[in-house]
N, C-alpha and C positions, 0 to 999 in steps of 0.2 A: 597639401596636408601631409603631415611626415605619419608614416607607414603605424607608428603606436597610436596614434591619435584615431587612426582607419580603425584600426582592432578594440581599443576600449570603446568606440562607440557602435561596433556591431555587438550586438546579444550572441552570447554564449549559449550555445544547444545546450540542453541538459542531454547525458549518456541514454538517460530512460529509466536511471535506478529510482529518482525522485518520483516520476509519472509511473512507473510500473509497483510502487511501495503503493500509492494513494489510487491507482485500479483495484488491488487487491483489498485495501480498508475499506473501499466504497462495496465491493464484491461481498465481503464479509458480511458489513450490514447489512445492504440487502438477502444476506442467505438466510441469518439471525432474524432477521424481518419474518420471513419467508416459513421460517421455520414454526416461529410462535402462532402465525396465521393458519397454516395449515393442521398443526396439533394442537394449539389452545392448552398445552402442557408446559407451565414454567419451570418443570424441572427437564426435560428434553430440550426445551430452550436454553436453560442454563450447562449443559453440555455444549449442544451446539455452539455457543458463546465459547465456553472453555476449549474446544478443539479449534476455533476459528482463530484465535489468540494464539493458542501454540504452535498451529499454522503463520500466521504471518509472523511472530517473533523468530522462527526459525529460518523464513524466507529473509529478512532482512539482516541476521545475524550472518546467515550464508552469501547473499551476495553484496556484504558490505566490504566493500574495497578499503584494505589499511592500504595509508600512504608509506 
């Protein structure tokens, strides 16, 4: 087998940016979950939402790698 043929059939590792974006969406929701359960307040909820958002827009605006 010639050596490119070895490499397109191994799977490419992700870095961790994809797997470490979709930790923090799944984290979110459950804190937003978390949060309506414990206060029963849809407007603390809807903060919570809104800082959770601007949390992860700026984690993935900061560790987006330009080529």
């Amino acid at each position: 087998m010639a050596r490119n043929e070895r490499n397109r059939r191994r799977p490419q590792r992700d870095s961790g940016g994809h797997r470490t974006v979709l930790w923090l969406v799944n984290g979110v929701l459950a804190g937003v979950g978390g949060v309506f359960v414990s206060t029963a307040s849809t407007v603390v909820t809807a903060i919570a939402a809104a800082a959770a958002v601007v949390i992860v827009v700026t984690v993935i605006v900061v560790t987006r790698r330009l080529p």
